[in-house]
VOPAGU-2260 file (C-alpha; in pm, 1 decimal, decimal comma):
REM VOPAGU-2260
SITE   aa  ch    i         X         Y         Z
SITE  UNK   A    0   15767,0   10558,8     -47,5
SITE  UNK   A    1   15555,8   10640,2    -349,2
SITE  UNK   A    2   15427,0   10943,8    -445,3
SITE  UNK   A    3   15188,6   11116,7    -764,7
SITE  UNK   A    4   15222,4   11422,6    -926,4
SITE  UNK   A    5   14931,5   11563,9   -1100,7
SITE  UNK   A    6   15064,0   11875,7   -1358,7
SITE  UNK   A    7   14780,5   12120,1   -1397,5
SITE  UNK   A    8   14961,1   12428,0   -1552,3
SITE  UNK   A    9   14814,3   12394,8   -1911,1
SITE  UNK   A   10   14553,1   12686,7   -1916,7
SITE  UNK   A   11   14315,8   12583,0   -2199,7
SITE  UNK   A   12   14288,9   12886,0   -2446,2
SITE  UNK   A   13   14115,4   12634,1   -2717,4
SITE  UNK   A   14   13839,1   12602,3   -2429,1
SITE  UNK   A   15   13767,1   12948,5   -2402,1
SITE  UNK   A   16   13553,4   13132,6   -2274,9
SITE  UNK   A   17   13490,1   12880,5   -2006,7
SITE  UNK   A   18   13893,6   12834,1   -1970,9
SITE  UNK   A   19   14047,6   13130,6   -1878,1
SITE  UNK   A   20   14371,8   13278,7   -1724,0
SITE  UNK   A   21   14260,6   13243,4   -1341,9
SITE  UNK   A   22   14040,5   12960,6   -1427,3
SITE  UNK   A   23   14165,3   12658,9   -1624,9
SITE  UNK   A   24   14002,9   12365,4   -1847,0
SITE  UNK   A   25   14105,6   12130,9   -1563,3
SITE  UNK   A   26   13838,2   12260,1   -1264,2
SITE  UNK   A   27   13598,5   12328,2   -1537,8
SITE  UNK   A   28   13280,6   12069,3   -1465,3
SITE  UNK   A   29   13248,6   11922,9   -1794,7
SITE  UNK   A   30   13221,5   11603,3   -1691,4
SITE  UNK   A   31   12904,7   11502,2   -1531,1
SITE  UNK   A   32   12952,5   11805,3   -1320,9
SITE  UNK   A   33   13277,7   11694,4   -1251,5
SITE  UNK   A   34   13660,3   11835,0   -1358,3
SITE  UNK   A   35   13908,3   11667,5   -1512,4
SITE  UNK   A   36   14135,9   11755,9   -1242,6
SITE  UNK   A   37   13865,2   11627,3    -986,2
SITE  UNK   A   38   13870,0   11271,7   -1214,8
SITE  UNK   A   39   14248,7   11271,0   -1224,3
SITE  UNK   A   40   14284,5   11244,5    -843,5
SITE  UNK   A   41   14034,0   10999,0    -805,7
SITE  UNK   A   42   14210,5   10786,7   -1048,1
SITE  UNK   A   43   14523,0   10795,4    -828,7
SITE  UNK   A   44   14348,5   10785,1    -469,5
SITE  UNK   A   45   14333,5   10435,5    -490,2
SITE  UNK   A   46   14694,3   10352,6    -553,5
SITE  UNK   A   47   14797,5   10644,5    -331,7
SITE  UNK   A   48   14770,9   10824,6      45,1
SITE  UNK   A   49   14622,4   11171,7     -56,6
SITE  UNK   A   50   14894,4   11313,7     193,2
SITE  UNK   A   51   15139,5   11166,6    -116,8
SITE  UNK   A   52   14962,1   11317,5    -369,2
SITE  UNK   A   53   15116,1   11641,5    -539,7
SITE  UNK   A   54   14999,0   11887,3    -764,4
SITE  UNK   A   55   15171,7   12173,3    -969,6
SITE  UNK   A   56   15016,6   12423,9   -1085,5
SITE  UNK   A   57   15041,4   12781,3   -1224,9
SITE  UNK   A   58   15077,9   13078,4    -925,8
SITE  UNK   A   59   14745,5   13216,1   -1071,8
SITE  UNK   A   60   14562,5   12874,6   -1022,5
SITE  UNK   A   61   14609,4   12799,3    -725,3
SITE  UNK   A   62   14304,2   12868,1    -499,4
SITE  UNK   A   63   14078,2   12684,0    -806,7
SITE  UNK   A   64   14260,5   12387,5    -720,0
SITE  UNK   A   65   14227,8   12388,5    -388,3
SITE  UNK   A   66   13890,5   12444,8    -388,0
SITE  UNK   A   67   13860,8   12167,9    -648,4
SITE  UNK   A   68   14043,7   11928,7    -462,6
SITE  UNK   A   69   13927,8   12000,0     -55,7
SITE  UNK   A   70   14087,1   11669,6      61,1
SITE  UNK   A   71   14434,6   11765,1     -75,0
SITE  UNK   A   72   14667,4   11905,2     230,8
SITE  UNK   A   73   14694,4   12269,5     129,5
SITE  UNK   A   74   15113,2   12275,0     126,8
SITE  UNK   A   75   15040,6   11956,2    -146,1
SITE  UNK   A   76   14959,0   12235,2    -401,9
SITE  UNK   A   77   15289,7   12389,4    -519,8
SITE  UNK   A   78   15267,9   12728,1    -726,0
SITE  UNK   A   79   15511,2   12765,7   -1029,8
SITE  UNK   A   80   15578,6   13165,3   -1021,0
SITE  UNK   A   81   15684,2   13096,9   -1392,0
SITE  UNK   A   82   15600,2   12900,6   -1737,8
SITE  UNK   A   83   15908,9   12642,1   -1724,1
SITE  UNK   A   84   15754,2   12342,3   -1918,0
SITE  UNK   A   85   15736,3   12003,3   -1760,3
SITE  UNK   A   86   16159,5   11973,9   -1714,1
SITE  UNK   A   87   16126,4   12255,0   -1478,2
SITE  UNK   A   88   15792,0   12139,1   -1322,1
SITE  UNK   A   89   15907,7   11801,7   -1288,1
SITE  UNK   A   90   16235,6   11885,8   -1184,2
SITE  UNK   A   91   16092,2   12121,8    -899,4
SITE  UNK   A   92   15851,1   11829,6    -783,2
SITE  UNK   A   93   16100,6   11612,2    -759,9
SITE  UNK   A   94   16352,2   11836,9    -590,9
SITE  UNK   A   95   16100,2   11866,0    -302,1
SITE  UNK   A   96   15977,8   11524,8    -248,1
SITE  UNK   A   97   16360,1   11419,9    -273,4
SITE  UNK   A   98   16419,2   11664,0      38,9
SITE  UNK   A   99   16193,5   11485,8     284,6
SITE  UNK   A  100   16202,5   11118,2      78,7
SITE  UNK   A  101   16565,2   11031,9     -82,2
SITE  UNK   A  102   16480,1   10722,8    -207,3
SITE  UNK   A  103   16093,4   10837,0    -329,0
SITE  UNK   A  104   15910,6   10681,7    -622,0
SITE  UNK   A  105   15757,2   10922,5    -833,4
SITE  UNK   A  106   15471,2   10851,1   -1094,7
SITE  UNK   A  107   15387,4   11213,8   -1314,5
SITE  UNK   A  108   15051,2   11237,9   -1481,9
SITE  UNK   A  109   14871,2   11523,6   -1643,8
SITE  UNK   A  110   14568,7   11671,5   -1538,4
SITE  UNK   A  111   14394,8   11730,4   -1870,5
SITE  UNK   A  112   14371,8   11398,6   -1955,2
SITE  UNK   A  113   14025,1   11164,3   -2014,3
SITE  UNK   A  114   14120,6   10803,6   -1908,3
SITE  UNK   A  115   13869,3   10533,9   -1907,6
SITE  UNK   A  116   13829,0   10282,1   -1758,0
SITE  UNK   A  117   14018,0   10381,8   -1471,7
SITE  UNK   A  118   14126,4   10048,1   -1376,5
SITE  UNK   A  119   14379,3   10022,6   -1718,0
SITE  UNK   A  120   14549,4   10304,9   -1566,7
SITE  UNK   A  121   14571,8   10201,3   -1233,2
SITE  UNK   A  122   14712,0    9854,7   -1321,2
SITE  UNK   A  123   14996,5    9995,0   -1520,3
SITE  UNK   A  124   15105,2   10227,9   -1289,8
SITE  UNK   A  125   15100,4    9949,8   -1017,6
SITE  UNK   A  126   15335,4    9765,4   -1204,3
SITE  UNK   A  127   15527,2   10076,9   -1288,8
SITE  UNK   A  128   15569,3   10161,4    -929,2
SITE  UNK   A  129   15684,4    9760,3    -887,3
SITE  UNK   A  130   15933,0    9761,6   -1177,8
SITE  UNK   A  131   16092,1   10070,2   -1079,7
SITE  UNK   A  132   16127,5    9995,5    -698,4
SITE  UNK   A  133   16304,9    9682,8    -837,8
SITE  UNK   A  134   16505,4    9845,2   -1099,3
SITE  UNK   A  135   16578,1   10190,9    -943,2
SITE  UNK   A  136   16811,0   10332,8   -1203,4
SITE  UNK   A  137   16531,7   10255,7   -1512,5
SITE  UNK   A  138   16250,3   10494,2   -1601,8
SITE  UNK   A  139   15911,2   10394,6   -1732,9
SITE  UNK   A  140   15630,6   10589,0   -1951,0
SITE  UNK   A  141   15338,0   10544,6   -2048,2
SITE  UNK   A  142   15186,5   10483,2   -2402,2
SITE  UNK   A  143   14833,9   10439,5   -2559,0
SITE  UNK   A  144   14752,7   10158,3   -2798,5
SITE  UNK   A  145   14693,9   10397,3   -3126,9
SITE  UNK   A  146   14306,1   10369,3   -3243,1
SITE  UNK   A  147   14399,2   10578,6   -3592,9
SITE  UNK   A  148   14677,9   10747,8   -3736,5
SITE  UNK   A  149   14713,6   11054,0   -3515,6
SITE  UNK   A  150   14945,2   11318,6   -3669,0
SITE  UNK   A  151   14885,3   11581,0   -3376,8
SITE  UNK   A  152   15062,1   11334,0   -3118,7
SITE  UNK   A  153   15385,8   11224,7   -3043,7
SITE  UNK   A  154   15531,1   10858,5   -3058,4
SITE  UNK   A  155   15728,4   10610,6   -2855,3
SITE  UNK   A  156   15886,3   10325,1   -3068,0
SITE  UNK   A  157   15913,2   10010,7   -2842,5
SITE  UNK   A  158   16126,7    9674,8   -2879,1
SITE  UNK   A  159   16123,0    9376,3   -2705,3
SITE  UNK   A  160   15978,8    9345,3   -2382,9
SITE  UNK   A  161   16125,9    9256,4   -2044,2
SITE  UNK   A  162   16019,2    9023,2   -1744,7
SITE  UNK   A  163   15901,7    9200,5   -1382,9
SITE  UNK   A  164   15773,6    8947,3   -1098,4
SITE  UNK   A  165   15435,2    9053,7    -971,7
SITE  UNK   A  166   15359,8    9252,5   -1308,4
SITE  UNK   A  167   15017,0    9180,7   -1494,8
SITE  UNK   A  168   15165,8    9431,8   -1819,2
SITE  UNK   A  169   15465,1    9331,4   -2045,5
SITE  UNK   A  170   15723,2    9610,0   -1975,7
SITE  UNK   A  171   15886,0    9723,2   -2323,6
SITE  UNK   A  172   16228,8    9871,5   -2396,1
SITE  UNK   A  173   16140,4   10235,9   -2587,9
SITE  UNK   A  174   16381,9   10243,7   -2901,9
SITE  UNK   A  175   16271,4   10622,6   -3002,6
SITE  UNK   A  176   16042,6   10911,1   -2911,4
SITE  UNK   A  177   15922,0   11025,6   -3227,8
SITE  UNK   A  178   15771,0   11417,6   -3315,3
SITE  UNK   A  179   15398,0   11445,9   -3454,3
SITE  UNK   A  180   15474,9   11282,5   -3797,7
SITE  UNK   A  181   15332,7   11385,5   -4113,4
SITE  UNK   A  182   15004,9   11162,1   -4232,1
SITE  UNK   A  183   15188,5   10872,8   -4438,3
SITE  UNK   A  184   15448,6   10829,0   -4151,0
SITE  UNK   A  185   15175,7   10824,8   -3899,0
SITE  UNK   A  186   14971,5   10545,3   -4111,7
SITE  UNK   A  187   15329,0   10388,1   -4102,1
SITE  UNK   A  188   15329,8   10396,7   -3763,8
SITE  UNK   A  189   14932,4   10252,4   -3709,9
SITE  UNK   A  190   15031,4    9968,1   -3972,7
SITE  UNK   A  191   15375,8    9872,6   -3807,0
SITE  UNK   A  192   15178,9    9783,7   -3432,5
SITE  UNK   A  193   15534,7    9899,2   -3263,0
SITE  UNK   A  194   15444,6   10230,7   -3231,7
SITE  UNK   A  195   15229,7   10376,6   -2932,9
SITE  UNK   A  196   15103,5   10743,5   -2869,1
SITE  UNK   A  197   15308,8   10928,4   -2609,6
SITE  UNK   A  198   15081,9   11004,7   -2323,5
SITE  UNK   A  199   15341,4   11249,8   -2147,6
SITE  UNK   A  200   15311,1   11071,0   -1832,3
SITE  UNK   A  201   15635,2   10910,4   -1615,1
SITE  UNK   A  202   15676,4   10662,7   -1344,0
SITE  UNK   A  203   16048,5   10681,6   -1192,5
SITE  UNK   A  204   16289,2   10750,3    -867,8
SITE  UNK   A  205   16314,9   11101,9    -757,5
SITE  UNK   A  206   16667,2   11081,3    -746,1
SITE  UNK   A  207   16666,4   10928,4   -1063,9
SITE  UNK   A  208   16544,3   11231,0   -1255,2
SITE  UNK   A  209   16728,5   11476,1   -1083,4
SITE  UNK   A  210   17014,5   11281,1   -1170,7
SITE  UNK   A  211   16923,2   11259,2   -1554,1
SITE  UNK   A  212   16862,0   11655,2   -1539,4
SITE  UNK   A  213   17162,9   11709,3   -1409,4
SITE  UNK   A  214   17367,4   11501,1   -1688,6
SITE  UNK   A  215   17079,0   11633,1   -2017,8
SITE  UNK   A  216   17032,5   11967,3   -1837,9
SITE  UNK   A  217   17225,6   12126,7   -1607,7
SITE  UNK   A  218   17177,7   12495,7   -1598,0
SITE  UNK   A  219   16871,6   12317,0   -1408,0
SITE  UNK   A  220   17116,6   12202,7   -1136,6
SITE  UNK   A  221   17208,0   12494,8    -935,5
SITE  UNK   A  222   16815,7   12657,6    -889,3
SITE  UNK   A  223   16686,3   12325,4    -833,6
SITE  UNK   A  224   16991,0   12330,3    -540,7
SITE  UNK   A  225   16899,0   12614,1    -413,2
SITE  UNK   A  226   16544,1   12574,8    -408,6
SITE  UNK   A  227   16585,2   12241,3    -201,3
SITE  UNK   A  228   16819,0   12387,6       3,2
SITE  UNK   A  229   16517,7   12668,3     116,2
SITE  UNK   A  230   16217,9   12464,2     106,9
SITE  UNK   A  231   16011,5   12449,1     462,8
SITE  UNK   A  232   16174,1   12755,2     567,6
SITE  UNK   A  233   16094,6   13104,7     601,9
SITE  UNK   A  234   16254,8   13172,3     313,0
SITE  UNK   A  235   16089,9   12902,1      89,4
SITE  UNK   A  236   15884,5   13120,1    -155,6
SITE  UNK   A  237   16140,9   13407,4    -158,2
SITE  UNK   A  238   16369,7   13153,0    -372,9
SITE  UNK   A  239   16158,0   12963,7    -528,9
SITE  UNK   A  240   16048,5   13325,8    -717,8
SITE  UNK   A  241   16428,9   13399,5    -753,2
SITE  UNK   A  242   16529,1   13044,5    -913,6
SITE  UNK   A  243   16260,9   12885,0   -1077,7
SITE  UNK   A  244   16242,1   13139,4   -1349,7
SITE  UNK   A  245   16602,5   13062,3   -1392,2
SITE  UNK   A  246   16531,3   12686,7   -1489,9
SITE  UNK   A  247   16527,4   12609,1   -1884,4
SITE  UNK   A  248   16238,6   12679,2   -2083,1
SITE  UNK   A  249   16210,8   12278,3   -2216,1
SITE  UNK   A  250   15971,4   11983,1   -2154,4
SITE  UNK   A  251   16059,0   11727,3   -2006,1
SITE  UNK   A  252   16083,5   11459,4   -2362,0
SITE  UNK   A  253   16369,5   11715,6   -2517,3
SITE  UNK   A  254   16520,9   11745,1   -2170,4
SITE  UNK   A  255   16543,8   11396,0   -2092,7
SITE  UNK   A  256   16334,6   11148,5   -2236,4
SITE  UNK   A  257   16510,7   11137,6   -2558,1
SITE  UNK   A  258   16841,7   11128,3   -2448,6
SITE  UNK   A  259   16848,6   10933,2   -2155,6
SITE  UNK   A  260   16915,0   10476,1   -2122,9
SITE  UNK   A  261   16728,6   10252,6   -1957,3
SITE  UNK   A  262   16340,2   10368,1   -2086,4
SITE  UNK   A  263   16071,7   10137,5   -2052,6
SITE  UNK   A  264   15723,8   10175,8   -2134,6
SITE  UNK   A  265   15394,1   10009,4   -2034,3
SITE  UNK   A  266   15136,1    9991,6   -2301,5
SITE  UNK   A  267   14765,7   10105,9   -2234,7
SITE  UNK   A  268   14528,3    9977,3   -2414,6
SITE  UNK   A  269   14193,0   10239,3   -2303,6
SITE  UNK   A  270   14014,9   10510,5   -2415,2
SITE  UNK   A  271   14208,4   10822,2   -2396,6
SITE  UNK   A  272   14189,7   11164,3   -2433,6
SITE  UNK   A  273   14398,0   11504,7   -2445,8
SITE  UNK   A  274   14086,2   11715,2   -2340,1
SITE  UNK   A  275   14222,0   12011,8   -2601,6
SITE  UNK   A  276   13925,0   12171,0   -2773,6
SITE  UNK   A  277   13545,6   12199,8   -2784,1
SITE  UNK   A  278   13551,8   11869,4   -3068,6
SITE  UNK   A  279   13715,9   11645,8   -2800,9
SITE  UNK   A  280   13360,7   11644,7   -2625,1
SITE  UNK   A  281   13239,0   11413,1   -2931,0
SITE  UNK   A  282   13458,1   11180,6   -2780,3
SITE  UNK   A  283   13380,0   11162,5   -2387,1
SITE  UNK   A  284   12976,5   11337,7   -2433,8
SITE  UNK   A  285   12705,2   11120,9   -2586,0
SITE  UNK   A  286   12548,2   11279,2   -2886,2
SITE  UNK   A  287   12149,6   11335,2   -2918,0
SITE  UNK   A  288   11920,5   11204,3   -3153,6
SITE  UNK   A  289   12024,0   11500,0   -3415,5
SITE  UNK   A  290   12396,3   11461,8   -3317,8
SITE  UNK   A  291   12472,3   11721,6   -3075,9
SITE  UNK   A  292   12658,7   11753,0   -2763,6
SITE  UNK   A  293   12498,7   11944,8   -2517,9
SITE  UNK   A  294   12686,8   12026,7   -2199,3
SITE  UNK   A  295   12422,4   12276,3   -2014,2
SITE  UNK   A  296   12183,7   12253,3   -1775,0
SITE  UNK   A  297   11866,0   12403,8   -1954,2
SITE  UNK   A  298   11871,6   12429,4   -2356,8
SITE  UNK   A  299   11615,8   12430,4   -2613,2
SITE  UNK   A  300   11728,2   12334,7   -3000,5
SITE  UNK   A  301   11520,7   12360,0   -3269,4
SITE  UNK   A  302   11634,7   12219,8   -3548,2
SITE  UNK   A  303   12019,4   12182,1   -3482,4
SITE  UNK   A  304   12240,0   11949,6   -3620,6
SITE  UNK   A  305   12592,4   11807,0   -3500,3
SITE  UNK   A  306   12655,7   12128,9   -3305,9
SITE  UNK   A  307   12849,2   12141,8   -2948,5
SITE  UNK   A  308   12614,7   12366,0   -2690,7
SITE  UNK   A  309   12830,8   12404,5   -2389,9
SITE  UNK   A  310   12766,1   12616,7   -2088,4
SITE  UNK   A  311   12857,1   12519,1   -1694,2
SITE  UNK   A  312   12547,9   12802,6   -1557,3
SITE  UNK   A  313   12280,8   12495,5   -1510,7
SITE  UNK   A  314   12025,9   12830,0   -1476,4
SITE  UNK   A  315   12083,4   12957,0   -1822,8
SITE  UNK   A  316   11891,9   12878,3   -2111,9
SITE  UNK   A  317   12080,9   12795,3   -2439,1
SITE  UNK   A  318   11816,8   12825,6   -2700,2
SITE  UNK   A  319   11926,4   12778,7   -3067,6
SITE  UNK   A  320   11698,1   12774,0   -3410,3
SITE  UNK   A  321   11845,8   12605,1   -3699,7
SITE  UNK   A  322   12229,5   12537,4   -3595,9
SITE  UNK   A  323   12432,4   12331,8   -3815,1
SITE  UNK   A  324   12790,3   12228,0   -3719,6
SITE  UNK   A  325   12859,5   12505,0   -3475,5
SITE  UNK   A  326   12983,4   12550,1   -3135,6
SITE  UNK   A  327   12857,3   12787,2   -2861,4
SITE  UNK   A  328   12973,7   12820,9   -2567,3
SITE  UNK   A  329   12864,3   13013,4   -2251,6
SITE  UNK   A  330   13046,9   13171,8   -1983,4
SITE  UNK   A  331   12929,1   13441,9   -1711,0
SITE  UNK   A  332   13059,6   13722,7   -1877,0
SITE  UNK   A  333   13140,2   13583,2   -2289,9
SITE  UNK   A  334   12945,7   13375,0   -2533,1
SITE  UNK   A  335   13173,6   13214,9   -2837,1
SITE  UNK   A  336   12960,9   13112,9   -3168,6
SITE  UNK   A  337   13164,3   12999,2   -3437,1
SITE  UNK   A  338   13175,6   12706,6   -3714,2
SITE  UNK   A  339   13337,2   12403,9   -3541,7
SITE  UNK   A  340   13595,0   12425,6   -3896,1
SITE  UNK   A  341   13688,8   12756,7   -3764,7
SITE  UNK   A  342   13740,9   12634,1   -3364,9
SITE  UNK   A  343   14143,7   12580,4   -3431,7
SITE  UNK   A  344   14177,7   13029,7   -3491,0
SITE  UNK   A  345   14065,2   13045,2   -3102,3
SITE  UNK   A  346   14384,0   13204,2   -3062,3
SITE  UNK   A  347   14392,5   13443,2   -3305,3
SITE  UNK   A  348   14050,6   13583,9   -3174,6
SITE  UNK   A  349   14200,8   13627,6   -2852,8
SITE  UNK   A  350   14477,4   13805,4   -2945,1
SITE  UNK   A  351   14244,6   14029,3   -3105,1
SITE  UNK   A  352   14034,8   14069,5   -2806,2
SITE  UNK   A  353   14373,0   14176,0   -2616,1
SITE  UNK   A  354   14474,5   14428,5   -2830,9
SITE  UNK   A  355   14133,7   14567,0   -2836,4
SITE  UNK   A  356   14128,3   14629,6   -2478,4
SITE  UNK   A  357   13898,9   14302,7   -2380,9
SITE  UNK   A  358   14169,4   14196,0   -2114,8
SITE  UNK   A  359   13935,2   14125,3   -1872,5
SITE  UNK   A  360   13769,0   13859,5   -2088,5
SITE  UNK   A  361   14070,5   13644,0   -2107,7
């Protein structure tokens, strides 16, 4: 049977003050008073039964999602009690759907992700799902045609392509997963047309991967063992606390992807995003007349130019005099102004807010 698996761990500090530790960039309604995690599952909704449909998320994140996602079963949301990466997350997913489902498809998305149109996506993991039911020992990612020479993204190099009855995309072999190259490489890249951006998501058997983990990784095998071994029984959350922190601190591309034969990848060519930072709005919000992006429910700008407004309170007035390439952002209980040049030292300022005691802000 097939099955998705939405990973919603990432926590957003480049989003903040909306993101925050109990309350992540994926349920925050940026999108037409939608999340991103909300958009996620009804990308995959049509290709799957919800009762198939899997997410993993942080322990501290798991009533948001819920409440986010209301026709997910409630034991569909599993709880990492650790930060393992996406080896461990993907590892634990499929060590649990393998228990009830040995010979399970799984296709692994991201939650955090801006995808349009839908129907691109949709398509290639349909013939995903049909290449790997036919060819159970292969895996398949996913790549993004490359619109500009991103140096802030990874790389799959692909070769020729290979034939798969009933498939509307070309299926190519991956030569290499490149790191985030320097500028000229990445122009390199753009010119050569061979090169696609890594979108970090994974169509393959359950099995499969677990078997790969084992070979590339295994310190992963025995508390992956015993956390199958446990899982539906009374004891189920008592080991998964004990083992998962155990697993390997790696994601998934070092773990695996790298190392492992028999990689295909299906190109999409769509609009995508890695919804990061306050600028990736410019991409998925449309501007006003005096190029800003407004996200809010009430504002008033006088005078503002090419600045990001961005609150989720549609009762609050943002009003603004004379703003020029800034972002503000509102939360409940924090307001951010700063320079959109400045955006990327988001992290700094919160480790300054934690060691001034502003804990409760984060």
């Amino acid at each position: 049977m097939d099955y998705a698996v939405i990973m919603a761990g990432g926590t957003g500090k480049r989003l903040w003050p909306l993101s925050r530790k109990k309350r992540p960039k994926q349920v925050l309604k940026l999108l037409e008073g939608q999340t991103l995690l909300e958009r996620c599952f009804d990308r995959l909704v049509p290709l799957f039964d919800a009762r198939n449909i899997i997410v993993l998320t942080n322990a501290g994140y798991v009533d948001v999602v819920r409440e986010s996602l209301p026709e997910l079963p409630i034991n569909n949301v599993i709880a990492e009690p650790a930060v393992r990466d996406t080896a461990g997350a993907i590892g634990l997913a499929a060590t649990v759907i393998a228990k009830y489902d040995r010979d399970a498809t799984m296709t692994v998305v991201t939650a955090d992700q801006v995808i349009q149109p839908a129907e691109a996506l949709q398509q290639a993991i349909r013939d995903a799902l049909t290449f790997v039911n036919q060819n159970p020992g292969d895996i398949v990612t996913f790549g993004i045609k490359p619109t500009f020479a991103s140096t802030m993204l990874g790389y799959i190099k692909c070769g020729g392509t290979r034939k798969c009855p009933g498939s509307q995309n070309k299926i190519f072999s991956v030569e290499a997963f490149k790191e985030k190259p320097d500028e000229m490489t990445a122009k390199e890249y753009l010119a050569g047309g061979d090169y696609l951006w890594n979108a970090g998501m994974f169509v393959w058997k359950a099995k499969t991967i677990l078997a790969q983990l084992g070979q590339f990784l295994p310190e992963a095998t025995e508390p992956l063992l015993k956390i199958q071994a446990d899982w539906g029984s009374p004891s189920q959350q008592l080991t998964l606390q004990e083992w998962f922190p155990k697993l390997p601190q790696i994601s998934i591309d070092f773990a695996v992807m790298e190392k492992a034969d028999n990689v295909h990848a299906v190109k999409l060519d769509c609009h995508w995003l890695d919804m990061g930072s306050f600028a990736a709005l410019a991409d998925i919000i449309t501007r006003d007349e005096d190029g800003n992006i407004v996200v809010a429910g009430t504002s008033e700008l006088l005078d503002c130019k090419d600045s990001i407004i961005v609150t989720e309170d549609k009762g609050h007035l943002i009003a603004a005099i004379g703003l020029k390439d800034m972002v503000v952002a509102h939360s409940s209980d924090a307001t951010l102004v700063c320079h959109i040049d400045q955006t990327q030292r988001l992290k700094d300022l919160l480790e300054l807010i934690k060691r001034r005691g502003g804990e409760k802000f984060l």
